[in-house]
C-alpha positions as CSV (number, residue, x, y, z in Angstrom):
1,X,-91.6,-57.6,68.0
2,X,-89.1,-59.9,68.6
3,X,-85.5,-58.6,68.9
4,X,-81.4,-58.6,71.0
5,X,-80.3,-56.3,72.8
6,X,-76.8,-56.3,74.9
7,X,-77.1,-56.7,78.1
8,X,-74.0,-56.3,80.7
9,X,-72.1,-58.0,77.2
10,X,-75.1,-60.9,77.5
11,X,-77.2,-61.1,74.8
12,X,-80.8,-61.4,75.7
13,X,-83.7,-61.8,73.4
14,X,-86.4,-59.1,73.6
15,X,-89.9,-59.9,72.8
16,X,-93.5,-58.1,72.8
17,X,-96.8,-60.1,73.3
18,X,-99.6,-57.6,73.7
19,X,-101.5,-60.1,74.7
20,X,-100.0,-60.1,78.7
21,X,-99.7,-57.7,81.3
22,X,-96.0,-56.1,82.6
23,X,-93.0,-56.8,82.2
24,X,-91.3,-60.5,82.8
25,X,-87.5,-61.3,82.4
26,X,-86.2,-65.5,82.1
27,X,-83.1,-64.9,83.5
28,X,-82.0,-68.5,82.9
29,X,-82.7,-68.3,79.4
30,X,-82.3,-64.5,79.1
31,X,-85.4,-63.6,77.5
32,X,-87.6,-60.7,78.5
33,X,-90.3,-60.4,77.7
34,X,-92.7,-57.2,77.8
35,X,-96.5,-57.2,77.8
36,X,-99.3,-54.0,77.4
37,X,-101.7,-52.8,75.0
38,X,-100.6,-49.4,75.3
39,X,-97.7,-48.9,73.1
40,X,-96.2,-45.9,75.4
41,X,-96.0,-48.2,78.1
42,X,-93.4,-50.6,76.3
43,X,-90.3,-48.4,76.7
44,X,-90.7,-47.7,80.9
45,X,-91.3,-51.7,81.3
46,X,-88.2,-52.4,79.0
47,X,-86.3,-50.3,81.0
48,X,-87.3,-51.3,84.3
49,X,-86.8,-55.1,82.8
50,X,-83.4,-53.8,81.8
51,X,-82.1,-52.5,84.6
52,X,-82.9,-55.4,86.6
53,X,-80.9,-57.4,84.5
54,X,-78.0,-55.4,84.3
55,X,-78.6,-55.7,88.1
56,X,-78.3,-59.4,87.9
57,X,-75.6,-59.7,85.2
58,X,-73.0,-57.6,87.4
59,X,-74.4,-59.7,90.8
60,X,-76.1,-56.6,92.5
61,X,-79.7,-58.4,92.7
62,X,-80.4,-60.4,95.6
63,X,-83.9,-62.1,95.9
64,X,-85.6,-63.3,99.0
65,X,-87.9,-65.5,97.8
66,X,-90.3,-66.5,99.9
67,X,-91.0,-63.0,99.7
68,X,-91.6,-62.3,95.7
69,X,-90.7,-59.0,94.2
70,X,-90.4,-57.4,97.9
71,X,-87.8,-59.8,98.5
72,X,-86.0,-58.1,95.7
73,X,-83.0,-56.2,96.9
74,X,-80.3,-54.2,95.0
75,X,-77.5,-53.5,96.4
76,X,-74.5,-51.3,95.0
77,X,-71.6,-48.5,95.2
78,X,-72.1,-45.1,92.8
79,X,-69.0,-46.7,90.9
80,X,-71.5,-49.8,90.2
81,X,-74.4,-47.2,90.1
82,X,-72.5,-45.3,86.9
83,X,-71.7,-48.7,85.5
84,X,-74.5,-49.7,85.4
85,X,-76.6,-46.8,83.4
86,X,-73.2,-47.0,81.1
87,X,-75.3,-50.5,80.6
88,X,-78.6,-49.2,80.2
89,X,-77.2,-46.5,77.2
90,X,-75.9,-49.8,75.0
91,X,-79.6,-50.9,75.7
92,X,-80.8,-47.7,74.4
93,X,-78.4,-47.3,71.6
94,X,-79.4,-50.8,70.0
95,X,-82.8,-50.7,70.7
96,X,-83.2,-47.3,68.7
């Protein structure tokens, strides 16, 4: 699988490789990239992949990182809460 999808109005290039484990997002290059053998798992790590790039896109992401993904912090107001799944239903909607 290899397919766009619109993130915060960024286009980002989805892709599916069975072959690795999780979820993994370039941001750089604005690829993510989503990894299982079980087929039911693929929509809860595109989501979560999602989400935290929506996160990034509007500047709510903030990474320690010397720390790794704990270092990960999200910071935001309901208004940018709302926004943001507004973000995650264009996801959804192209991705159907």
């Amino acid at each position: 699988m290899k397919t766009k999808a619109t993130i915060s109005s960024v286009k980002y290039e989805i892709r599916y490789d069975p072959k690795s484990s999780g979820g993994v997002t370039d941001l750089s290059n604005k690829i993510i990239t989503i990894g299982t053998a079980n087929k039911k798992d693929v929509r809860n790590i595109l989501y979560h992949e999602a989400v935290e790039s929506i996160m990034h896109e509007r500047g709510l992401r903030y990474t320690r990182y010397e720390e790794g993904n704990d270092g990960v912090r999200f910071i935001l107001s309901h208004t940018e809460f709302e926004n943001l799944i507004a973000d995650l239903l264009v996801v959804i909607d192209e991705l159907k």
